[in-house]
Z-matrix of the N, CA and C atoms (Angstrom, degrees):
N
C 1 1.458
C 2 1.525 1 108.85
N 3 1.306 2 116.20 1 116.94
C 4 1.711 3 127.11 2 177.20
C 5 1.614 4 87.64 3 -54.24
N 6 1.589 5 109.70 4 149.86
C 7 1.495 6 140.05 5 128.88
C 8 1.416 7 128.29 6 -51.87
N 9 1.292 8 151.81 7 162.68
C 10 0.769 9 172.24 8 128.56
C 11 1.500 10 117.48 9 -88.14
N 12 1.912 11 107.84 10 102.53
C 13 1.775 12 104.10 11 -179.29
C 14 1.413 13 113.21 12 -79.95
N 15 1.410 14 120.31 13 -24.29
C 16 1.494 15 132.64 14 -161.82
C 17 1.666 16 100.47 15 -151.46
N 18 1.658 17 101.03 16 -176.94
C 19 1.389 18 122.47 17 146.17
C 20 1.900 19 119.41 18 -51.46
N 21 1.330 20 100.50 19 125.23
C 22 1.848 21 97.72 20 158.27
C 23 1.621 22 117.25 21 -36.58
N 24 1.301 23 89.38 22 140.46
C 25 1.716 24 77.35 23 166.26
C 26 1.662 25 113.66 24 -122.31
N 27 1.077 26 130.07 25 120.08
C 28 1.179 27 125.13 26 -170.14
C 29 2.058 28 106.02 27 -104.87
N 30 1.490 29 105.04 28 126.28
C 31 1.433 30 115.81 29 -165.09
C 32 2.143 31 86.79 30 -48.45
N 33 1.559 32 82.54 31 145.43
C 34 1.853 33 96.31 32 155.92
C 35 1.231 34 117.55 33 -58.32
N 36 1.235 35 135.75 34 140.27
C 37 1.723 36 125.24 35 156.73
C 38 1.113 37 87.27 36 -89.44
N 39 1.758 38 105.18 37 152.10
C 40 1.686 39 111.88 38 -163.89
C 41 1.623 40 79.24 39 -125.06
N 42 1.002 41 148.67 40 31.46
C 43 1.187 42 151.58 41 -137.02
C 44 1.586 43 112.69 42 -128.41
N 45 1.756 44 76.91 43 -67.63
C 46 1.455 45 105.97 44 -169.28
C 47 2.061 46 115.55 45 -70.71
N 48 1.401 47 107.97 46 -19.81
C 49 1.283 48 132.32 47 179.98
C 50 1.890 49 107.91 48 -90.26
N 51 1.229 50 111.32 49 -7.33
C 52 1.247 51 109.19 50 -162.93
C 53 1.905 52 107.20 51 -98.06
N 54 1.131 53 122.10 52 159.90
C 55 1.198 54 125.29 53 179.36
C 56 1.988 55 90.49 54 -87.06
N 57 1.669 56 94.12 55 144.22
C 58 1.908 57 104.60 56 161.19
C 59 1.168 58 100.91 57 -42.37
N 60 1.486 59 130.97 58 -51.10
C 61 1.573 60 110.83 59 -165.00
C 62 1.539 61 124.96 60 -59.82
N 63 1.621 62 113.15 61 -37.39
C 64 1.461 63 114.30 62 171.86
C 65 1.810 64 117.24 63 -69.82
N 66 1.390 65 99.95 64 -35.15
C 67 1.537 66 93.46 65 168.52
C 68 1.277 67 150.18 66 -99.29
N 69 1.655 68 100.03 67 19.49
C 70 1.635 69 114.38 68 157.23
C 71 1.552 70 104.53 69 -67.59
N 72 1.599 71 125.45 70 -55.70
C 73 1.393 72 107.50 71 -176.41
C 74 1.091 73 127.26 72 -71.03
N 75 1.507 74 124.43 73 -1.65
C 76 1.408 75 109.86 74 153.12
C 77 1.558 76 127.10 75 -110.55
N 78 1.130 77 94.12 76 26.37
C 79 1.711 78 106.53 77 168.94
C 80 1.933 79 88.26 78 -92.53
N 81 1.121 80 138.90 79 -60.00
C 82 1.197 81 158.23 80 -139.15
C 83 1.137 82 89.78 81 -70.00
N 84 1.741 83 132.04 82 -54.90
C 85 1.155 84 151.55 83 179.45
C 86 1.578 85 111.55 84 -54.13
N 87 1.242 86 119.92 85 -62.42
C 88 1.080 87 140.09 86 -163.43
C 89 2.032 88 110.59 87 -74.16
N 90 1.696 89 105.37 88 -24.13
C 91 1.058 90 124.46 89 173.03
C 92 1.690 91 122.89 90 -78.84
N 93 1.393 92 99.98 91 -31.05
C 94 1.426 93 133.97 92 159.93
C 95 1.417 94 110.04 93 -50.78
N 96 1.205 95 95.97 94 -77.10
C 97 2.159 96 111.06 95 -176.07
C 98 1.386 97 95.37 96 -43.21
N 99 1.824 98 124.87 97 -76.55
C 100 1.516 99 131.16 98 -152.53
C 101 1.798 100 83.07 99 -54.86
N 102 1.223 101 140.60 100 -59.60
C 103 1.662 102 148.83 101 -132.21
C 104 1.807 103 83.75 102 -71.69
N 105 0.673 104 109.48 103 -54.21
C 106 1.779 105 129.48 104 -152.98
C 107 1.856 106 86.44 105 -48.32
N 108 1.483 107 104.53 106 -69.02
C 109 1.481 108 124.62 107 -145.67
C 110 1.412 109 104.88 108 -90.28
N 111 1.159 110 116.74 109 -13.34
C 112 1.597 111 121.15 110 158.29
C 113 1.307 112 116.48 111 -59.44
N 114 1.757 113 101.04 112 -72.60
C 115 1.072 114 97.41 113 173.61
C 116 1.259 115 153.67 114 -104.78
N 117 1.509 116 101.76 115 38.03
C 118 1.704 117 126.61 116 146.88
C 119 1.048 118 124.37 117 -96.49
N 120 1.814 119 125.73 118 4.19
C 121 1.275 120 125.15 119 137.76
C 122 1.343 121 133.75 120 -66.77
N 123 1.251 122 94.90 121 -43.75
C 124 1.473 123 100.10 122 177.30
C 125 1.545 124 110.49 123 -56.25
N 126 1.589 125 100.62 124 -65.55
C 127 1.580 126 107.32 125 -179.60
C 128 1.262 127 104.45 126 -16.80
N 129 1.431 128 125.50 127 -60.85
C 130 1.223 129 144.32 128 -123.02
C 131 1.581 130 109.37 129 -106.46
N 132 1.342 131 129.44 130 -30.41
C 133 1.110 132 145.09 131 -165.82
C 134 1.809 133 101.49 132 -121.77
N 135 0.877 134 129.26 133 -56.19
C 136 1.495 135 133.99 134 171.35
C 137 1.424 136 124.04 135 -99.91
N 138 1.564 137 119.51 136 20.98
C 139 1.450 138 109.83 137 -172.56
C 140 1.514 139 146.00 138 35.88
N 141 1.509 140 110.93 139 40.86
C 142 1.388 141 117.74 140 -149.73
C 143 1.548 142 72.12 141 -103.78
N 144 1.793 143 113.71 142 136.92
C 145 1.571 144 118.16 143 -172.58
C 146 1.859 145 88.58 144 -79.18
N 147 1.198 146 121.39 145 170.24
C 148 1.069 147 148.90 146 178.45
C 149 1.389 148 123.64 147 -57.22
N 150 1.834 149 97.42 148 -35.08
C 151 1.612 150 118.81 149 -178.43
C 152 1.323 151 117.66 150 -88.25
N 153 0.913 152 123.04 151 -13.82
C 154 1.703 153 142.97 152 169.79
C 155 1.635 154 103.20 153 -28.99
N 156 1.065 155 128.90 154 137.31
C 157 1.463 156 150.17 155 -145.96
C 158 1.748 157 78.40 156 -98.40
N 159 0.910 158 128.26 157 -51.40
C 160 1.509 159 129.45 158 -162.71
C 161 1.661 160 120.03 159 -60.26
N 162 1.347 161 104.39 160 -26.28
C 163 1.068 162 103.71 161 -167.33
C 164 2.125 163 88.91 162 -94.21
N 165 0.920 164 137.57 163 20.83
C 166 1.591 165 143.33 164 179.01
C 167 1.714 166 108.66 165 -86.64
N 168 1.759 167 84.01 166 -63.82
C 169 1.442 168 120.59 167 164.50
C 170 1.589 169 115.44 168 -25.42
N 171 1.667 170 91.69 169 -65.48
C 172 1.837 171 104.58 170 -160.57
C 173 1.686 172 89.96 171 -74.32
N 174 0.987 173 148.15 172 -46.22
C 175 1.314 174 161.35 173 -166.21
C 176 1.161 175 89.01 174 -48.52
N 177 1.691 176 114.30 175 -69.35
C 178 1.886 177 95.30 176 -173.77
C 179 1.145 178 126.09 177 -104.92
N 180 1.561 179 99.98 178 47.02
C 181 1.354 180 130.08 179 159.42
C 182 1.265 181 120.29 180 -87.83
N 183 1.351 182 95.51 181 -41.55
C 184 1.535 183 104.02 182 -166.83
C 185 1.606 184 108.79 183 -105.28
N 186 1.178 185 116.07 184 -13.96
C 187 1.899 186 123.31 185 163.78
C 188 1.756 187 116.23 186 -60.49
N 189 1.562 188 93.13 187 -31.81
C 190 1.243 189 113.82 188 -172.77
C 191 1.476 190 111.75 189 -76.18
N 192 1.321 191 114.84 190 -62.81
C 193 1.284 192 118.68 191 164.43
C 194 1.540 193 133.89 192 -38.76
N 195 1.672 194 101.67 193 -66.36
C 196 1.350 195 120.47 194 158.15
C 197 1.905 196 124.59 195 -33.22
N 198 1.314 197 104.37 196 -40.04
C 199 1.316 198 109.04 197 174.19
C 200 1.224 199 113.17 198 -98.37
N 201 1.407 200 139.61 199 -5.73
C 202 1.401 201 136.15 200 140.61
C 203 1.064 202 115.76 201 -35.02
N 204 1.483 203 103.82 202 -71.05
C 205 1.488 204 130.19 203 -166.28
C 206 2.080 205 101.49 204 -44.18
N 207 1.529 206 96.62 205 -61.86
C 208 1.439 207 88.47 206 -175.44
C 209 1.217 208 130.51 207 -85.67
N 210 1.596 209 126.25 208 -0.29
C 211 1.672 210 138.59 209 -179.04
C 212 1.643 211 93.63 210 -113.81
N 213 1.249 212 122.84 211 -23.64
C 214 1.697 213 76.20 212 177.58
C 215 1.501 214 134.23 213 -91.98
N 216 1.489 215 98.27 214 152.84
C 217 1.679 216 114.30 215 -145.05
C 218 1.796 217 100.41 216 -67.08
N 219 1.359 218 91.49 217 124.96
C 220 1.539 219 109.54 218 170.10
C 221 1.536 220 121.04 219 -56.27
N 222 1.788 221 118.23 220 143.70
C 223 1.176 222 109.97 221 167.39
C 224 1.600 223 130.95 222 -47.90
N 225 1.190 224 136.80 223 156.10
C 226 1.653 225 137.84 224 175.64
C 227 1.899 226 100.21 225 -45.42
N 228 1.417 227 102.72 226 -53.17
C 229 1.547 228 109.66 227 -173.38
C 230 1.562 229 109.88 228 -54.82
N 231 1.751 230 117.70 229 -46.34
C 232 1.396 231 125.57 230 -159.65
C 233 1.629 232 90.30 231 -67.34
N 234 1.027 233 115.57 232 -49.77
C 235 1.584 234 136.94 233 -172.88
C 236 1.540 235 97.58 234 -36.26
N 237 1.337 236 105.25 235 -77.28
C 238 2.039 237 112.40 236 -175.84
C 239 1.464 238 118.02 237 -66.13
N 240 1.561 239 90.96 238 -17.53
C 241 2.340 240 103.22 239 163.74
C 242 1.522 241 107.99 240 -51.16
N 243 0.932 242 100.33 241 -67.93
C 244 1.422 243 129.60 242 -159.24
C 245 1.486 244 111.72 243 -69.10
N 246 1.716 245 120.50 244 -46.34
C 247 1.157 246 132.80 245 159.97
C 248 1.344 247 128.83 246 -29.43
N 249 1.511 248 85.12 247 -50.92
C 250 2.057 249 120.40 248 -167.45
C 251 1.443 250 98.32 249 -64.18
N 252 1.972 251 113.35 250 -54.26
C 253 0.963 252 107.23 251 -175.53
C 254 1.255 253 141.72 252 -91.90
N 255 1.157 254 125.23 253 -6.49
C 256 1.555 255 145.53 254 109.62
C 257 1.259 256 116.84 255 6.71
N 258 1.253 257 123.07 256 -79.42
C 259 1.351 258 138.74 257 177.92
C 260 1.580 259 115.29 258 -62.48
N 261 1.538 260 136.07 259 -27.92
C 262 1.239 261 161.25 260 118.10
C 263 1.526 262 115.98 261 -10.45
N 264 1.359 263 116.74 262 -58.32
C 265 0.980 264 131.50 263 -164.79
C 266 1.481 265 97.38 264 -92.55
Protein backbone atom coordinates (compact mmCIF):
# COMPACT_ATOMS: atom_id res chain seq x y z
CA UNK A 1 0.00 0.00 0.00
CA UNK A 2 1.60 3.50 -1.30
CA UNK A 3 2.00 6.40 1.39
CA UNK A 4 0.90 9.57 0.95
CA UNK A 5 3.89 12.43 1.78
CA UNK A 6 1.59 15.50 1.21
CA UNK A 7 -1.48 16.89 -0.60
CA UNK A 8 -1.91 15.93 -4.58
CA UNK A 9 -0.71 18.40 -6.57
CA UNK A 10 -2.62 19.08 -9.55
CA UNK A 11 -0.56 21.29 -12.46
CA UNK A 12 -2.11 25.14 -12.66
CA UNK A 13 -3.98 25.75 -15.93
CA UNK A 14 -2.22 28.89 -16.97
CA UNK A 15 -4.93 29.19 -19.43
CA UNK A 16 -7.83 29.43 -17.61
CA UNK A 17 -6.39 32.62 -15.47
CA UNK A 18 -5.28 34.33 -18.59
CA UNK A 19 -6.99 37.24 -20.44
CA UNK A 20 -8.18 36.24 -24.57
CA UNK A 21 -5.55 38.63 -25.40
CA UNK A 22 -2.52 36.51 -24.04
CA UNK A 23 -4.09 33.35 -25.33
CA UNK A 24 -4.69 33.96 -28.95
CA UNK A 25 -0.81 33.86 -29.37
CA UNK A 26 -0.49 30.78 -28.00
CA UNK A 27 -3.35 29.16 -29.52
CA UNK A 28 -1.72 30.56 -32.93
CA UNK A 29 1.53 29.00 -31.77
CA UNK A 30 0.35 25.89 -30.65
CA UNK A 31 -1.82 25.63 -34.01
CA UNK A 32 1.43 26.13 -35.83
CA UNK A 33 3.41 23.19 -33.91
CA UNK A 34 0.20 20.45 -34.25
CA UNK A 35 -0.21 22.09 -38.35
CA UNK A 36 3.57 21.84 -38.98
CA UNK A 37 4.04 18.03 -37.79
CA UNK A 38 0.97 16.63 -39.25
CA UNK A 39 1.59 17.69 -42.18
CA UNK A 40 5.17 16.74 -42.61
CA UNK A 41 4.12 13.39 -41.72
CA UNK A 42 1.95 12.89 -44.05
CA UNK A 43 4.10 14.58 -46.73
CA UNK A 44 6.55 12.33 -45.59
CA UNK A 45 5.06 8.98 -44.86
CA UNK A 46 2.04 9.00 -47.38
CA UNK A 47 3.07 11.49 -50.05
CA UNK A 48 0.14 13.75 -49.76
CA UNK A 49 1.69 17.05 -51.89
CA UNK A 50 1.52 20.06 -49.65
CA UNK A 51 -1.27 21.72 -51.88
CA UNK A 52 -3.91 19.28 -51.13
CA UNK A 53 -7.27 21.01 -50.30
CA UNK A 54 -7.31 18.79 -47.12
CA UNK A 55 -4.81 20.01 -45.32
CA UNK A 56 -6.96 23.91 -45.43
CA UNK A 57 -9.83 21.92 -44.15
CA UNK A 58 -7.86 20.16 -41.19
CA UNK A 59 -6.29 23.60 -40.30
CA UNK A 60 -9.69 24.95 -39.49
CA UNK A 61 -10.33 22.04 -37.87
CA UNK A 62 -7.90 22.16 -35.65
CA UNK A 63 -7.89 26.29 -34.93
CA UNK A 64 -11.32 25.55 -34.11
CA UNK A 65 -10.88 22.98 -31.71
CA UNK A 66 -7.72 24.31 -30.22
CA UNK A 67 -9.52 27.55 -29.40
CA UNK A 68 -12.43 25.81 -27.83
CA UNK A 69 -10.28 23.97 -25.86
CA UNK A 70 -8.55 27.21 -24.53
CA UNK A 71 -11.51 30.10 -24.46
CA UNK A 72 -14.17 28.21 -23.21
CA UNK A 73 -15.37 29.93 -20.11
CA UNK A 74 -14.66 28.03 -16.94
CA UNK A 75 -17.09 27.07 -14.18
CA UNK A 76 -17.47 29.92 -11.11
CA UNK A 77 -15.85 26.97 -8.86
CA UNK A 78 -12.89 26.08 -11.59
CA UNK A 79 -12.43 29.90 -11.67
CA UNK A 80 -11.71 30.32 -7.55
CA UNK A 81 -9.67 26.60 -8.03
CA UNK A 82 -7.40 27.91 -10.06
CA UNK A 83 -7.33 31.50 -8.60
CA UNK A 84 -6.58 29.91 -5.07
CA UNK A 85 -3.92 28.10 -6.70
CA UNK A 86 -2.30 30.67 -8.49
CA UNK A 87 -1.93 32.65 -5.58
CA UNK A 88 -0.39 29.35 -3.78
CA UNK A 89 1.88 28.96 -6.28
Amino acid sequence: MATSVGPSCIRLNQSAIRPQRQQLPKIKQEHKDIFSKVQNHLVEHYHIPRTQAIYEEYSEHLVNYISDSYLSPLSYRDKLVTLEQAQFV
